[in-house]
C-alpha positions in Angstrom: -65.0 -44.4 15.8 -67.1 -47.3 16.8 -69.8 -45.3 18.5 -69.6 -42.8 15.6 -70.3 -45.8 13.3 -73.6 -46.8 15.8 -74.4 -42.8 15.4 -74.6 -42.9 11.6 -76.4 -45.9 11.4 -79.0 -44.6 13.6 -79.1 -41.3 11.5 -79.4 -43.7 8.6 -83.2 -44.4 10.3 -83.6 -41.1 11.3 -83.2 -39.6 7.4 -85.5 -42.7 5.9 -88.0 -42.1 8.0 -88.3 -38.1 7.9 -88.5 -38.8 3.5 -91.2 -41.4 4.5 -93.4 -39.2 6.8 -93.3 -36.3 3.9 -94.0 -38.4 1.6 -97.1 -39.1 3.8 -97.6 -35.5 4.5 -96.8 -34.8 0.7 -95.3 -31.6 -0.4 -98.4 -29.8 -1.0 -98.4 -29.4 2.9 -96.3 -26.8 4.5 -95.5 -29.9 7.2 -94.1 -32.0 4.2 -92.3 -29.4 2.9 -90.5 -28.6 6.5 -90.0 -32.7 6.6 -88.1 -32.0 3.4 -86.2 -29.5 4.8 -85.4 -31.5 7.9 -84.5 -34.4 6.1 -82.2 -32.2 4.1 -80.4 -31.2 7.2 -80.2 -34.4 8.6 -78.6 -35.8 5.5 -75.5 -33.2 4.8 -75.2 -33.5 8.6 -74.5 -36.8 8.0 -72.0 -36.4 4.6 -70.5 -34.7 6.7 -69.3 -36.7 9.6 -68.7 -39.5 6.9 -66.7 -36.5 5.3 -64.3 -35.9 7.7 -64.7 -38.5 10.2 -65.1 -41.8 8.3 -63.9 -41.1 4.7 -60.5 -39.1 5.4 -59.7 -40.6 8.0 -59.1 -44.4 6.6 -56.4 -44.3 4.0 -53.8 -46.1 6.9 -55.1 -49.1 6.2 -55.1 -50.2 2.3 -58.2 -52.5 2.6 -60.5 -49.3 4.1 -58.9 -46.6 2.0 -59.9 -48.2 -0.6 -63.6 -49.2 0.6 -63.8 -45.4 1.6 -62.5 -43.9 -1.6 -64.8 -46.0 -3.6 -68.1 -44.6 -1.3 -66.5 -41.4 -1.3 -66.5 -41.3 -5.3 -70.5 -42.7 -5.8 -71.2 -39.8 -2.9 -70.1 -37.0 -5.4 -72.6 -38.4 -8.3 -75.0 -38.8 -5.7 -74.9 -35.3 -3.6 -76.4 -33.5 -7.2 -79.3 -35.8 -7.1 -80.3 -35.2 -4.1 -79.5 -31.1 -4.2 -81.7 -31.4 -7.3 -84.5 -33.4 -5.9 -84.5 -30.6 -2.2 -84.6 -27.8 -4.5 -87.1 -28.8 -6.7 -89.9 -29.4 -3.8 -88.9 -26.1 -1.8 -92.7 -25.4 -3.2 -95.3 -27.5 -3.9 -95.2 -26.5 -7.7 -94.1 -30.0 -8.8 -96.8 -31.7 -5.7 -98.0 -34.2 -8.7 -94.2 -35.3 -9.5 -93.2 -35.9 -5.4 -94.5 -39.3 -4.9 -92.7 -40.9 -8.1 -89.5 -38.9 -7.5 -89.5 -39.4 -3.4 -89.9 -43.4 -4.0 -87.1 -43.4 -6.1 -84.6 -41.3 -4.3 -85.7 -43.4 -1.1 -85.0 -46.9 -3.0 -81.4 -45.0 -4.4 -80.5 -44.2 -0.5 -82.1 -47.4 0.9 -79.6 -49.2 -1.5 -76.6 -46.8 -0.6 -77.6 -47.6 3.0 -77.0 -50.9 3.2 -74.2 -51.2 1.4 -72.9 -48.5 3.4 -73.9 -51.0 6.8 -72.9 -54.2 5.3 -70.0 -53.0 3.4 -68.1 -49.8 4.5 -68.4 -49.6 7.9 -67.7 -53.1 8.8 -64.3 -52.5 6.8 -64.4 -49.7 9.1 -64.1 -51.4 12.3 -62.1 -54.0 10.8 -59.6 -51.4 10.4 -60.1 -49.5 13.9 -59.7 -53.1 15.5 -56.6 -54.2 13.7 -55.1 -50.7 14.3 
């Protein structure tokens, strides 16, 4: 679980900085729009693994389960947000919205990012160390 942990956080990095390199690319570019995409990938990849690997799997220990449930929850207002924000610049027909919109979806994952790194998945190892 630990390396999964050192996994995630590194895919946090890898998912900031594909949104920040289309937002320098800009979705008016067919190379910002296939950053999009990427980033996309790379970030239901990710709920994935925190799906079924982190999430589910912590409800032994009360402290965690809890932590977890709590993330788990904000992730379901969060996953329509960022469905609506991917399919909105498949095209470049919103290009003059995709700055604004980008900088605020990055500051609403750079936030669940670190609270995710200084919050969940220390409670996280906690628990894998005192199991």
């Amino acid at each position: 679980m630990i390396a999964l942990l050192e996994t995630l956080e590194l895919e946090h990095v890898a998912i900031l900085n594909t949104l920040k390199a289309a937002r320098m690319a800009g979705v008016h570019t067919e190379a910002g729009r296939e950053l999009l995409v990427n980033a996309r990938a790379l970030i239901m990849e990710h709920l994935r693994k925190e799906d079924e690997f982190v999430y589910t799997r912590m409800h032994d220990d009360p402290e965690a389960g809890a932590v977890s449930d709590q993330f788990c929850d904000e992730m379901r207002g969060l996953a329509p947000v960022l469905n609506t924000f991917f399919d909105k610049y498949e095209t470049s027909e919103h290009a003059s919205e995709f700055s604004g919109e980008l900088g605020r979806l990055l500051g609403i994952l750079q936030k669940r990012i670190t609270r995710e790194e200084f919050l969940l998945y220390p409670t996280v190892r906690k628990a894998q160390t005192a199991a």
